[in-house]
N, C-alpha and C positions, 0 to 999 in steps of 0.2 A: 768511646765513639762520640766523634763530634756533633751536637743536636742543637737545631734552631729553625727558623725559619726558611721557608721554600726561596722569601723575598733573599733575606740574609743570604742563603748558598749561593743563589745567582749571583749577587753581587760579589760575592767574595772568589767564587770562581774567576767572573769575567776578571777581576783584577789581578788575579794571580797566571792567568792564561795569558792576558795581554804582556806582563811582566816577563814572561816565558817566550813571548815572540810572536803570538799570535792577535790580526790586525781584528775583525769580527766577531763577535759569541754572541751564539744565540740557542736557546734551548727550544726543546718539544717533546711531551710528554711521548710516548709510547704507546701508543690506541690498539687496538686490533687493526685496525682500519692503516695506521703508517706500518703495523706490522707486514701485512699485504700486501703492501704498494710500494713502500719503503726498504723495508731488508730488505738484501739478498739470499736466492733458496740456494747458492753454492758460491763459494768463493770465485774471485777470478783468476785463480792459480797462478803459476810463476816458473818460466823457465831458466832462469838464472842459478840455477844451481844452492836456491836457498835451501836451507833445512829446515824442516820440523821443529820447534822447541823442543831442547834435553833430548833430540836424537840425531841418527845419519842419513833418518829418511827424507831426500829429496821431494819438494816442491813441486810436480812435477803436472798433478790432476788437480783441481777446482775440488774442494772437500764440500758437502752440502752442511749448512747452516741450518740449525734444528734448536728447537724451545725445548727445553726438559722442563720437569718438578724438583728443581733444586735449586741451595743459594748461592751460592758460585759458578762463575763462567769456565770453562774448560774447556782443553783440546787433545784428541788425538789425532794420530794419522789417518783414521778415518771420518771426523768431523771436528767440527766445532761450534759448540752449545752453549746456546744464553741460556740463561736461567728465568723462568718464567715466574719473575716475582713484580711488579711494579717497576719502570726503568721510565729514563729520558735519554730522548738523544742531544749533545751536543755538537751543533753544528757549527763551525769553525773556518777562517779564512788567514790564508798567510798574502802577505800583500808580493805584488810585483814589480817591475822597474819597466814606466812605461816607456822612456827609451830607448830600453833595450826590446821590448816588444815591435817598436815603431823601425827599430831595425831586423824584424822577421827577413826571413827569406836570405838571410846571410848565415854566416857561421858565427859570427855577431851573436846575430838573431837568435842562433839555437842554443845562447847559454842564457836565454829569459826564461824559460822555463824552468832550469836546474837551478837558477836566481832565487824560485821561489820556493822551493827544498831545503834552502841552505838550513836551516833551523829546526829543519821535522824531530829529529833527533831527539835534541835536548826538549822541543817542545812535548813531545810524546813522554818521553823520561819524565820529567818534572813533573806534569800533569799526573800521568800513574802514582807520581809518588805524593803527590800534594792531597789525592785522593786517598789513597792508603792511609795517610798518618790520620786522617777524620776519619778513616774506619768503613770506607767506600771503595766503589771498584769502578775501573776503566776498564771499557770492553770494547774491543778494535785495536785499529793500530793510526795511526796518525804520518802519513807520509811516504805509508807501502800500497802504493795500487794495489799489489796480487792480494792483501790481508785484509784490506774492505768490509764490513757487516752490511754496509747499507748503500743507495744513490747519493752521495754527497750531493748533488745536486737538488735531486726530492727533499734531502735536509734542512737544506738551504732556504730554499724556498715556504717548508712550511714555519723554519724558522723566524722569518723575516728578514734573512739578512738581504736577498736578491729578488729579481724576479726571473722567468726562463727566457730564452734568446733564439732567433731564425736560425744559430748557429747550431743550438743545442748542446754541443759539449761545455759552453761553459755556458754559467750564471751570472746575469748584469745585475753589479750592486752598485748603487745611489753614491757612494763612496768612491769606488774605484774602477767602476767600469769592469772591461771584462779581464786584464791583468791580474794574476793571483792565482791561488789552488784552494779548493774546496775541501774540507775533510768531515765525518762524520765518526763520532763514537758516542757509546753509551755508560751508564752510572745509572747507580742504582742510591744516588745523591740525592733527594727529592728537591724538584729545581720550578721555579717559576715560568712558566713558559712563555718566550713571545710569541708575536703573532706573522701573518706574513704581510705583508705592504702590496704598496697600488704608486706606485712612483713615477706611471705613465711609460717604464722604458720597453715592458714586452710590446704595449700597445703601438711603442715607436718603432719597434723592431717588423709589425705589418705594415709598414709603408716604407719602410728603410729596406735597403736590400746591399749597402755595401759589402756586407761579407762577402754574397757570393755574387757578386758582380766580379770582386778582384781573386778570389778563389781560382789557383789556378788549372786546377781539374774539373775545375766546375762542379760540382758534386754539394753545393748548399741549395738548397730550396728557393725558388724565386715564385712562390704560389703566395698570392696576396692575403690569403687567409691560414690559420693552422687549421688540420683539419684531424678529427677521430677515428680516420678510416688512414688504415697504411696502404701507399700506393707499391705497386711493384718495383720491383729494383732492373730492369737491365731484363723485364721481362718476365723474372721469377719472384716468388712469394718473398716477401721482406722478414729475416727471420732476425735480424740482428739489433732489431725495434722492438723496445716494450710494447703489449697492447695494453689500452686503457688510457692515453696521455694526448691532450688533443696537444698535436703539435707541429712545425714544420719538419716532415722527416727527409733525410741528409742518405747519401751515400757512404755511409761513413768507413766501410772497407776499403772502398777506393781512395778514401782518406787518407787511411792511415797508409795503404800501398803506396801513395805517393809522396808522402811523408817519408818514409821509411827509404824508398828510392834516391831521395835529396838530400844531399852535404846537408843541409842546413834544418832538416828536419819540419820545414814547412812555416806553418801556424798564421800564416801573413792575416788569417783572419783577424784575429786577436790585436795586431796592430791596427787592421785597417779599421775597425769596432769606432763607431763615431762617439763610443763614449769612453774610449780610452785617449783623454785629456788630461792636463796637470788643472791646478785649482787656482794659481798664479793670478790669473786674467780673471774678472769679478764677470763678463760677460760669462765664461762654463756654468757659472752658479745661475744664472738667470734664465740661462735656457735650461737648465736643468728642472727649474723650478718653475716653469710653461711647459716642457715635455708634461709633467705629473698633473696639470691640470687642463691643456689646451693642446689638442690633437691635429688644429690646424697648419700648426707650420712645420710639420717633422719632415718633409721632404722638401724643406727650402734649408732646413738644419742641417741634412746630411750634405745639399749642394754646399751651404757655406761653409762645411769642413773640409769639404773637396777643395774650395777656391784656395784656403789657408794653407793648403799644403796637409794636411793632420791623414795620417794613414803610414804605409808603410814602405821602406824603398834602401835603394841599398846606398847612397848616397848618404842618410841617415846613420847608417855604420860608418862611415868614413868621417864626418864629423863627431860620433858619438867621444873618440876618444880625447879633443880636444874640451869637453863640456866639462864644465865642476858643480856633481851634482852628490846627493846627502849619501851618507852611509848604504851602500846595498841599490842606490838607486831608488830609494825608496822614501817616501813622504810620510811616518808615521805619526807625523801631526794632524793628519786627517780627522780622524776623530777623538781627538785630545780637545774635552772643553775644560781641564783646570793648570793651573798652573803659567798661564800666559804663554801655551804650547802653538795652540791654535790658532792666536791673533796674527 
């Protein structure tokens, strides 16, 4: 069994993860208190005709997530159990292809999401195994919605990769805006933990309202403040919202219902997101770096991304295929500071 340092694992993860395909890592210990708030008390199940490991039992129900007195993780068809010994979560970001976002609302558009899957796979594999050969465990699944332990998002967040968003399904990180998928899983690896950040974008996200300005069901929150109190939905009690999370709460059935109703699968938020920008132009970085300390100008920020043309449109599919852009669409120099990656 591999033994060192908390410093040492993190670092030797985060290199081995990145190497593996993944853009973010960031760790967090396991509290009672992320227990809480953090896992999930049942799976999100799966109608796809998945199986069970090692059986033919269908996928079918949400299995409840339960802590046992043991050192290993398990599963059967009727649950599946962490092991209540000391853990971290890993939380984790695959990057996206903001062109292909910036073309939402086409059929373009709805293969930016699958863009950012392409790699779960082997990320998930390697990772299990890279953890195994040190004598440690991965617990979750890396890239299966239905097989989830915990909020990617809550992960996210107390890891410091992002902060939360008006939009709420996804997480704005200082990196890449809101393009990309969140994932979280756990190790029983003992990991150094980061912390979460203040990068000024939820704060921008109270006076920004483009999501759901161009939102075409209208169903994003346009209340100037988040608030701790869920309001009703359509008349009836909000049951599809955590309580406990002061936040802007969304319609998000109707979300996904009109999503779901659309060739293209929707998303146009995700494009229109004033902070799904490329890194190109030294002025993103500046404003970037005034959002996190000056709150004054973030709605002359979103008109001037408005003026630029920056958001999403279908016009932008049309020229998407004459563009020559890096592997995957994607800028993984982002945060590469060695190697003369970056410059």
């Amino acid at each position: 069994k591999w033994t060192g340092t908390p410093e040492e694992a993190s670092r030797m993860l985060r290199a081995a993860m990145r190497a593996y395909g993944a853009s973010l890592v960031g760790y967090t210990e396991l509290t009672q208190e992320h227990r809480d708030h953090v896992i999930f008390s049942y799976e999100k199940g799966d109608s796809n005709n998945e199986k069970y490991i090692g059986t033919d039992v269908p996928v079918t129900a949400a299995r409840p997530i339960v802590f046992e007195n043991v050192t290993k993780a398990y599963e059967t068809t009727e649950k599946l159990v962490i092991p209540n010994v000391p853990l971290w979560e890993i939380a984790l970001s695959t990057q996206g292809s903001n062109e292909l976002w910036r073309s939402s609302g086409t059929l373009l558009g709805g293969f930016a999401n699958s863009n950012t899957f392409y790699n779960c796979g082997n990320l998930h594999a390697s990772t299990y195994n890279f953890l195994r050969y040190l004598g440690y465990q991965l617990i979750g699944t890396i890239g299966n919605d239905s097989r989830y332990v915990g909020s990617e998002g809550g992960a996210a967040i107390m890891a410091g990769l992002g902060e939360a968003s008006r939009q709420k399904l996804y997480t704005l990180t200082p990196e890449y805006g809101a393009p990309g998928r969140l994932y979280g899983v756990l190790t029983d690896l003992p990991l150094e933990p980061t912390h979460p950040i203040d990068a000024g974008i939820y704060r921008f996200c109270h006076s920004c309202q483009k999501c759901a300005d161009h939102c075409p069901p209208q169903v994003i929150s346009k209340e100037k403040e988040p608030s701790w109190d869920i309001p009703l939905t359509e008349g009836k009690e909000t049951i599809f919202s955590v309580k406990g999370t002061k936040a802007f709460y969304n319609n998000l059935p109707l979300c996904r219902q009109y999503s779901n109703e659309t060739s293209h699968g929707c998303r146009i938020c995700w494009g229109e997101c004033t902070f799904t920008v490329n890194r190109g132009s030294l002025v993103h970085q500046i404003i970037k770096g005034t959002v996190a300390n000056v709150s004054l100008f973030n709605t002359y920020f979103y008109k001037l991304g408005e003026a630029f043309g920056y958001g999403a449109d279908a016009e932008k599919a049309e020229t998407w295929w004459d563009l020559s852009l890096p592997t995957l669409g994607q800028d993984s120099t982002i945060t590469a500071a060695d190697g003369g990656y970056g410059k």
